[in-house]
Backbone as numpy.savetxt, mean C-alpha at the origin, in Angstrom:
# Nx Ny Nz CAx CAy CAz Cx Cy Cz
57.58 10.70 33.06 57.35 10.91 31.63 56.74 9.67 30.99
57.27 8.29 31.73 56.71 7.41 30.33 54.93 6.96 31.41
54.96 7.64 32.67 53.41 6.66 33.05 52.56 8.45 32.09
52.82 9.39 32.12 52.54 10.69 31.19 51.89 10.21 30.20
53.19 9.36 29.39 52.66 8.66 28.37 51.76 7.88 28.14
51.70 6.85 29.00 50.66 5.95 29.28 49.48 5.93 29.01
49.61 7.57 30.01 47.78 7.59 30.78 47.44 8.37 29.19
48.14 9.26 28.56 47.86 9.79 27.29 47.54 8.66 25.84
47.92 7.82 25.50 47.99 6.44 25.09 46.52 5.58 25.54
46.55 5.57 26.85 45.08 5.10 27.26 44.00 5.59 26.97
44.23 7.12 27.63 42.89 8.68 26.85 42.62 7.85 25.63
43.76 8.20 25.00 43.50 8.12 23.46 42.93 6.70 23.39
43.30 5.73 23.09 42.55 4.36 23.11 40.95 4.89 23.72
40.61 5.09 24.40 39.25 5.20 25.24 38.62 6.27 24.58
39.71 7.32 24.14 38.58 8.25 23.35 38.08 7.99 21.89
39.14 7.02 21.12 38.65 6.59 19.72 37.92 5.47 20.25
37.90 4.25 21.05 36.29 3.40 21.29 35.46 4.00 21.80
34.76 5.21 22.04 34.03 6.31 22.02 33.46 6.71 21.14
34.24 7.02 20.46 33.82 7.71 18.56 33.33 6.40 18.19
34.11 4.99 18.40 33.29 3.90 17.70 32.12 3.36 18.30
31.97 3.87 19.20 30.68 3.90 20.04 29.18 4.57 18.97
29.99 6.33 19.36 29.05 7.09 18.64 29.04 6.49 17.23
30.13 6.34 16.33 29.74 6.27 14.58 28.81 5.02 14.60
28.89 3.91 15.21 28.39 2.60 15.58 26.41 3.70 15.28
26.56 4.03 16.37 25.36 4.31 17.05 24.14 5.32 15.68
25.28 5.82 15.22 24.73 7.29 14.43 24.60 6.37 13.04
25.65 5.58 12.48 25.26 4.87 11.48 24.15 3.76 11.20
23.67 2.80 12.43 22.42 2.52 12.62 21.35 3.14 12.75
21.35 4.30 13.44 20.05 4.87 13.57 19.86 5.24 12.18
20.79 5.89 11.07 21.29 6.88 10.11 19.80 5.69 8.61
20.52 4.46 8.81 20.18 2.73 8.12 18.60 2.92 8.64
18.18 2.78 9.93 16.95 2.51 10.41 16.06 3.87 9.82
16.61 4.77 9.89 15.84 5.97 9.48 15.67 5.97 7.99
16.61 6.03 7.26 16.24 5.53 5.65 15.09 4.76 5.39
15.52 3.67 6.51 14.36 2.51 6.08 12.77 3.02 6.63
12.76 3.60 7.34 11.86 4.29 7.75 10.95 5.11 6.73
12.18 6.43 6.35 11.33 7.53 5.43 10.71 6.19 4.54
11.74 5.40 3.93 11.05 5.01 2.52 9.77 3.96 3.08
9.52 3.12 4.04 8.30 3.20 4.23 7.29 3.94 4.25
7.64 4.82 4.97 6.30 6.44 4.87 6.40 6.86 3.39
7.33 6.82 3.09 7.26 7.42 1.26 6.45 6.88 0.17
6.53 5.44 0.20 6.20 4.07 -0.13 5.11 3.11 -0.03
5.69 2.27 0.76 5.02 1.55 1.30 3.40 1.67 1.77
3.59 3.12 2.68 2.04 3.29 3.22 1.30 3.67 2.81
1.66 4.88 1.53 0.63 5.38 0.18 -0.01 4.33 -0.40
1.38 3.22 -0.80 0.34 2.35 -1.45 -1.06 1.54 -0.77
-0.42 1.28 0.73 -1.72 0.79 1.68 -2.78 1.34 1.65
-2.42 2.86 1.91 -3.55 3.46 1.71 -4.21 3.67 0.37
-3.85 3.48 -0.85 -4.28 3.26 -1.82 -5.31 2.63 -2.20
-4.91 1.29 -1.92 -5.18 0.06 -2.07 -6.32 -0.14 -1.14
-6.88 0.34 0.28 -8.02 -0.11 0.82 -8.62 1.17 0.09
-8.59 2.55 0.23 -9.62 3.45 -0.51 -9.88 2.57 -2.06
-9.38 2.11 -2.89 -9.40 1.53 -3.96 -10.42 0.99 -3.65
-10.21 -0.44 -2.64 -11.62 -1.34 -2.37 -12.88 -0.74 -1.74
-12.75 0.50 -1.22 -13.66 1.10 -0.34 -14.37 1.99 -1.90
-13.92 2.22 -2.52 -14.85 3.14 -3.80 -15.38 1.85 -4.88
-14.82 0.69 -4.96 -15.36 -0.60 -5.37 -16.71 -0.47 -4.75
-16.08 -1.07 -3.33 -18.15 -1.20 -3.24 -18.84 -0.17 -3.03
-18.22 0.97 -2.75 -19.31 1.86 -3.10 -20.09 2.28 -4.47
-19.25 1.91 -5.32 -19.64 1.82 -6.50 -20.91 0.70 -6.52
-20.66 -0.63 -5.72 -21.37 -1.56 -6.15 -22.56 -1.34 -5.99
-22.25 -0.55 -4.29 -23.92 -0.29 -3.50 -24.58 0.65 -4.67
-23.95 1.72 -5.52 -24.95 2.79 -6.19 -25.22 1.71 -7.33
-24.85 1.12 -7.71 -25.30 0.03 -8.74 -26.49 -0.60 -8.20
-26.47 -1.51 -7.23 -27.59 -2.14 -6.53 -28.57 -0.66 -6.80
-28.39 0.48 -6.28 -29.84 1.19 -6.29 -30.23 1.51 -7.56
-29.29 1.58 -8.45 -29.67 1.87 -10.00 -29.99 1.08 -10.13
-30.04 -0.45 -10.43 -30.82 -1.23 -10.97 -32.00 -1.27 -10.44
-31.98 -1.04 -9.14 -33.96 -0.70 -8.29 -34.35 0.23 -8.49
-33.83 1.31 -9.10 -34.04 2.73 -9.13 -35.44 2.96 -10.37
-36.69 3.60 -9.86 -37.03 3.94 -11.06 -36.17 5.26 -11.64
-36.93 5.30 -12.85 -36.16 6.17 -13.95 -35.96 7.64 -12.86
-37.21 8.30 -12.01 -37.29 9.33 -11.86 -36.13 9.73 -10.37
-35.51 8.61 -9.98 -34.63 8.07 -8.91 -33.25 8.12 -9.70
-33.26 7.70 -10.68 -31.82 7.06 -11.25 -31.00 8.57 -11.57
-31.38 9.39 -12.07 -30.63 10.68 -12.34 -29.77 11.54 -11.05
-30.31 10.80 -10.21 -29.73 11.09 -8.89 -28.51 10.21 -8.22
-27.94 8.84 -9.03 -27.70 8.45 -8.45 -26.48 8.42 -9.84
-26.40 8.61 -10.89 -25.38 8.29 -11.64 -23.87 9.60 -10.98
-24.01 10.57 -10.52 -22.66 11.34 -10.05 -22.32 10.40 -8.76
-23.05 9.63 -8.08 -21.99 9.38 -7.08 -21.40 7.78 -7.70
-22.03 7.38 -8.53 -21.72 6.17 -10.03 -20.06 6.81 -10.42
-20.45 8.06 -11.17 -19.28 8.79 -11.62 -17.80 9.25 -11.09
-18.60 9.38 -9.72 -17.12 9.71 -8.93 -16.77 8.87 -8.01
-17.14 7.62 -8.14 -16.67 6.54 -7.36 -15.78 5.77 -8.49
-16.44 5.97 -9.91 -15.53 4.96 -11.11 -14.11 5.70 -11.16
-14.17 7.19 -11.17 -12.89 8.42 -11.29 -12.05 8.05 -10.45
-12.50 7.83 -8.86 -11.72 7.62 -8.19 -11.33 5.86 -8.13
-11.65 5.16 -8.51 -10.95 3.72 -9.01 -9.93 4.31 -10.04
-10.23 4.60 -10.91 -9.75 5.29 -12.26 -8.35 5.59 -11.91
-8.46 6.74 -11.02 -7.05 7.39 -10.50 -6.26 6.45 -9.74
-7.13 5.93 -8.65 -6.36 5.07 -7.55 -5.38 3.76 -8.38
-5.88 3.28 -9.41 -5.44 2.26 -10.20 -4.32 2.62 -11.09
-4.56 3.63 -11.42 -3.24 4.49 -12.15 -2.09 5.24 -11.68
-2.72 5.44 -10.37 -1.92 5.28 -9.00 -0.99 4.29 -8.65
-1.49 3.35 -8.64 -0.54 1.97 -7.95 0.24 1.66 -9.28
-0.49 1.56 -10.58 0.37 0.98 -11.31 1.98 1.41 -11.27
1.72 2.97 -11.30 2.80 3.81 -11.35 4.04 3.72 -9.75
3.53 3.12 -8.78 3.92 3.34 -7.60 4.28 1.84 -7.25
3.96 0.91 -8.22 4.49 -1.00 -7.73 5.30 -1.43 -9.01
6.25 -1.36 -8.51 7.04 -2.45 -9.64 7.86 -3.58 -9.15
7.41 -4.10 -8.00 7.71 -5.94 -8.09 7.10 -6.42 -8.60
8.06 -7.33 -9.17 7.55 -8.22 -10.07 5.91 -8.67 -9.96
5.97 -9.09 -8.18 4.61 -10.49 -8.41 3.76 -9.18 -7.92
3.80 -8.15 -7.17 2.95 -7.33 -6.77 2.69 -6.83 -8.04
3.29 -6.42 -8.98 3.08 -5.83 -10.07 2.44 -6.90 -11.42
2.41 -7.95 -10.80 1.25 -9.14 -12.05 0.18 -9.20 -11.40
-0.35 -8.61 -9.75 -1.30 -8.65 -9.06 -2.06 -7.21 -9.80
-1.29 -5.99 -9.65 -1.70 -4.81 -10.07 -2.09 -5.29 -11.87
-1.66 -5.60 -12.58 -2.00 -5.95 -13.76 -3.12 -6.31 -14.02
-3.85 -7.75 -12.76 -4.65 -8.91 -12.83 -6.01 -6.93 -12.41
-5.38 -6.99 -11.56 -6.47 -5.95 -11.00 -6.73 -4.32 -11.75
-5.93 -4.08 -12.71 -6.58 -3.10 -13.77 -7.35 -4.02 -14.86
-7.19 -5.60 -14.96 -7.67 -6.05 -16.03 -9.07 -6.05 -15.41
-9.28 -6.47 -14.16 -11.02 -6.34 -13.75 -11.77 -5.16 -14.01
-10.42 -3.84 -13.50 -11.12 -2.56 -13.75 -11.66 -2.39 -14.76
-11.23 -2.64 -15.84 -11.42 -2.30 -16.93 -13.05 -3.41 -17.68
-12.87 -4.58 -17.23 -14.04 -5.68 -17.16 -15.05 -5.15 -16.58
-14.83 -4.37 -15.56 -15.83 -3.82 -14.77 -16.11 -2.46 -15.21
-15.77 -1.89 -15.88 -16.45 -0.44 -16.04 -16.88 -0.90 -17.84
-16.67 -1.83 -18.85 -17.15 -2.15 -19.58 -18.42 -2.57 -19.15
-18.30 -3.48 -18.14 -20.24 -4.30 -18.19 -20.99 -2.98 -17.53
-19.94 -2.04 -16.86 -21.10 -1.06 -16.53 -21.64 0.39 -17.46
-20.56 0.26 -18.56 -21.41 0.99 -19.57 -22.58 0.41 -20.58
-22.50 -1.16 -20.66 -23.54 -1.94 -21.44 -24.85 -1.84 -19.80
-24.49 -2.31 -18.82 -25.60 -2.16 -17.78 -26.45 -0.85 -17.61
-26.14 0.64 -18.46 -26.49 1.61 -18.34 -27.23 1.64 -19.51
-26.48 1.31 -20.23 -27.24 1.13 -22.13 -28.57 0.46 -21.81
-28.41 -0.74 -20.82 -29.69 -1.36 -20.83 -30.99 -0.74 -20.16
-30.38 -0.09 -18.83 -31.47 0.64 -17.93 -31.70 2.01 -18.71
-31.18 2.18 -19.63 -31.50 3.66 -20.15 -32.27 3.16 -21.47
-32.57 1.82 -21.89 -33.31 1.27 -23.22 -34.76 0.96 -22.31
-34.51 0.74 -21.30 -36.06 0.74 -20.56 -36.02 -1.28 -20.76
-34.92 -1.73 -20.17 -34.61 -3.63 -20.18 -33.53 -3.44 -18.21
-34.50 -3.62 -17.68 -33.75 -3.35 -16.65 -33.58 -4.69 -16.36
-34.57 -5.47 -16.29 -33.93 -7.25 -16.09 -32.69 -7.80 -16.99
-32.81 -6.67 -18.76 -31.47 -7.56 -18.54 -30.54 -7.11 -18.12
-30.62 -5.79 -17.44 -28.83 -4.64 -16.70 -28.76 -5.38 -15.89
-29.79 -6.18 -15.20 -29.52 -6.95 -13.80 -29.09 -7.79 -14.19
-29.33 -9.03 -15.15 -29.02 -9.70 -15.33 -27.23 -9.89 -15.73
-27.12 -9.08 -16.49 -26.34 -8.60 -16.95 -25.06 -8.39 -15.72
-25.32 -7.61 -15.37 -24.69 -6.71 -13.82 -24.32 -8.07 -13.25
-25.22 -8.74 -12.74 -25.57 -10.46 -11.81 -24.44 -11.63 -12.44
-24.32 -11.31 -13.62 -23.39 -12.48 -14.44 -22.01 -12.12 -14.68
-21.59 -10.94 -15.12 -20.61 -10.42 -15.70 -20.04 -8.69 -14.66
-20.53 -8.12 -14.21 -20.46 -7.10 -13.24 -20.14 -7.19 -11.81
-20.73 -8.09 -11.04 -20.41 -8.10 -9.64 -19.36 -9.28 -9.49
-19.38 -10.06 -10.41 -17.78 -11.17 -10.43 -16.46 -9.98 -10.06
-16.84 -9.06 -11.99 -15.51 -8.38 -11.83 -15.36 -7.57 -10.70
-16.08 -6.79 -9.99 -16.15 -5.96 -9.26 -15.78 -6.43 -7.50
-16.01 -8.13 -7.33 -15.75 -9.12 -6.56 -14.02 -9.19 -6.65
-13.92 -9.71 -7.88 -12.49 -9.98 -8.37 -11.46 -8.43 -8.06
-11.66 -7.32 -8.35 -11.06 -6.11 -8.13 -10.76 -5.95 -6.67
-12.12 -6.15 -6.25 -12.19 -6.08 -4.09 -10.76 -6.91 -3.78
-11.04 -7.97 -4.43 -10.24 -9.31 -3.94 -8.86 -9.09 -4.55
-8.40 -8.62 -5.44 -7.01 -8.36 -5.70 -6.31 -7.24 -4.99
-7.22 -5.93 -4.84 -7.09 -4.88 -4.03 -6.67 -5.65 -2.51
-7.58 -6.58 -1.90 -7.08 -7.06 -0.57 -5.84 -7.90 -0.79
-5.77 -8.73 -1.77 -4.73 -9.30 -1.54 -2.87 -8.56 -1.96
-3.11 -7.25 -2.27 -2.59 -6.54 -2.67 -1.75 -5.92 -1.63
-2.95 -5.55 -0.44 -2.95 -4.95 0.26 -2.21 -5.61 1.60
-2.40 -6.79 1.31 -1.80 -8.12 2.44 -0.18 -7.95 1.56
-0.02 -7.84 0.67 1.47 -8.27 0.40 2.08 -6.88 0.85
1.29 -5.48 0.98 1.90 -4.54 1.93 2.12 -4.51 3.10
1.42 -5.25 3.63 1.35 -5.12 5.43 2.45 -6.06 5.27
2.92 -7.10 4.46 3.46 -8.45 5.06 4.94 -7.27 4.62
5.09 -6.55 3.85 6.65 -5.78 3.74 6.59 -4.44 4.44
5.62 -4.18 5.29 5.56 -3.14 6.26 6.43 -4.42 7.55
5.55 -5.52 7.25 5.95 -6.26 8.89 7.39 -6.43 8.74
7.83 -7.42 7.77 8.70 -7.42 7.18 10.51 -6.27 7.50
9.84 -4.55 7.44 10.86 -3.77 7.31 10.48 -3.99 8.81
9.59 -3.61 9.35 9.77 -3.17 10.88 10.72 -4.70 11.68
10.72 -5.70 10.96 11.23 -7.04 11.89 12.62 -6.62 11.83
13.09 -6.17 10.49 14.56 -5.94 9.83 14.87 -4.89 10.75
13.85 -3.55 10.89 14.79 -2.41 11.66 14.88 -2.73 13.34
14.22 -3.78 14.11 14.12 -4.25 14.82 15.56 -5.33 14.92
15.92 -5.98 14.19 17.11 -6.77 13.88 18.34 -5.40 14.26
17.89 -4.66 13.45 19.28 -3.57 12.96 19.56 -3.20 14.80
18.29 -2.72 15.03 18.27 -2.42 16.53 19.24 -3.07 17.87
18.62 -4.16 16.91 19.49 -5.97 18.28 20.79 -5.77 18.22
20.86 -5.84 16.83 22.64 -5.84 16.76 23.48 -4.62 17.06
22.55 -3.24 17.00 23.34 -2.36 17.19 23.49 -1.85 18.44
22.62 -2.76 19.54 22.81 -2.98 20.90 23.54 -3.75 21.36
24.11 -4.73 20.67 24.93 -6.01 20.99 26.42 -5.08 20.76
26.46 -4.80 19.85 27.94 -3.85 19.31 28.56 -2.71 20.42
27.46 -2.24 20.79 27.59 -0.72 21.39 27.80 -1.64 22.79
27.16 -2.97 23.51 27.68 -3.25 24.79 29.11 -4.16 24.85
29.67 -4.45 23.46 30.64 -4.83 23.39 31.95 -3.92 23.11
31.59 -2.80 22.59 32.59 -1.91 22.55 32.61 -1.17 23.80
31.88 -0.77 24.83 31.48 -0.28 25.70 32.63 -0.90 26.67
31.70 -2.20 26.77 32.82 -3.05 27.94 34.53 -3.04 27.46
34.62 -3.25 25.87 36.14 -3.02 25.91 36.63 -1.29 26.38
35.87 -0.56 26.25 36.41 0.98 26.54 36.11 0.66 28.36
């Protein structure tokens, strides 16, 4: 009766460091997976945001370059893809604002609607001018005050885009950590069972 006991006493011991095996196991993965969705939720929209953002920048810039070379009978052709390259800055920017609220990422997003906005001003005076029949001064114009901001937007968009990758690298080092330790745990409870 009492070795009965024993071996029942032991079961039991061996079957609850088991369960602390599994809860161990299920509550890390449970942590790593959270951290996961909210990267995919998060994190990577905004990445992807943020390079289409810079990728409709210069495309914008390139239809600019041809509008200012454009004669008149050229240029009517080229203001819709003008239009739906500014729309889609437009959105993408109203996008992030709504989707970043750290602090310093979010004085970056600030710095970079203030260009947007610099930049689609010099490009309604740069249209005023090529449509007054003064195309040296839209260029000029464009050359001084237009391709800075439009420079400056690229350049906040990338550096924007670097402070995502660095908290993409960032979570993956952490769920990588979570990983270590929750391998270290599981061979230490292991060996005591």
């Amino acid at each position: 009766r009492p070795l009965s006991m024993q071996l029942a006493v032991a079961f039991a011991a061996l079957l609850a460091l088991m369960l602390v095996v599994v809860a161990l196991s299920a509550w890390h993965l449970r942590a790593v997976q959270l951290a996961a969705d909210r990267v995919a939720r998060e994190e990577w929209p905004r990445l992807l945001a943020l390079q289409e953002l810079a990728t409709h920048a210069q495309g914008h810039g390139a239809a600019m370059a041809r509008l200012l070379t454009a004669p008149r009978a050229q240029r009517e052709a080229i203001y819709p893809s003008l239009d739906a390259e500014s729309a889609a800055m437009d959105r993408l920017t109203a996008e992030l604002k709504q989707r970043i609220t750290e602090p310093d990422a979010l004085a970056l997003v600030q710095a970079l609607d203030a260009a947007r906005h610099r930049y689609r001003e010099v490009f309604a005076e740069v249209g005023v001018w090529i449509e007054s029949g003064e195309p040296a001064r839209a260029a000029a114009l464009f050359a001084a005050d237009g391709q800075p901001s439009l420079d400056r937007l690229v350049t906040l968009a990338g550096d924007l885009a670097q402070a995502q990758q660095h908290a993409v690298t960032g979570w993956q080092a952490r769920a990588a950590d979570r990983v270590r330790a929750a391998e270290t745990q599981l061979v230490i409870v292991t060996l005591l069972a």
